[in-house]
C-alpha positions, 0 to 999 in steps of 0.5 A: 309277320308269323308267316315270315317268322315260321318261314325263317324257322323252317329254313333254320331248321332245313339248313341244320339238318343239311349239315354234315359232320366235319372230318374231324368228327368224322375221324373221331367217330371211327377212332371211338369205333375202333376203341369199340371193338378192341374192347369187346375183343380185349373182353373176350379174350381167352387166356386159357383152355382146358379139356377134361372128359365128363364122367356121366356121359364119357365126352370130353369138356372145355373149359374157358378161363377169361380175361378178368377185364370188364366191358364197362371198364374198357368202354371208359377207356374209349370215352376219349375217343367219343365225339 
């Protein structure tokens, strides 16, 4: 009796395992993925440059000015996305 028990068990576990998602999951990964990056793009992005030449060693120095839209932020955006 527990032999057919772990039997049914195992063969429970080996077909769940055996599943793969379905294609909807499957878009909506992707879709959260692309969500992904387009935050981490957003977050990056560099608004404005500005070059000046530094007085102690005489070469010129950029200055970035970014975006002040946090990661954490856009990434709650996303979470519709999420399957």
């Amino acid at each position: 009796m527990k032999l057919t028990a772990l039997g049914l068990a195992s063969l429970f576990l080996l077909t769940g395992c055996g599943s793969s998602p379905s294609i909807e999951a499957q878009t909506k990964l992707v879709e959260y993925e692309k969500c992904l990056d387009h935050a981490t793009d957003v977050s990056n992005l560099v608004i404005s440059t500005y070059t000046r030449v530094n007085p102690i060693l005489g070469l010129p120095v950029t200055n970035y000015s970014y975006l002040n839209t946090s990661f954490e932020a856009l990434m709650t955006s996303c979470e519709t996305f999420r399957p």
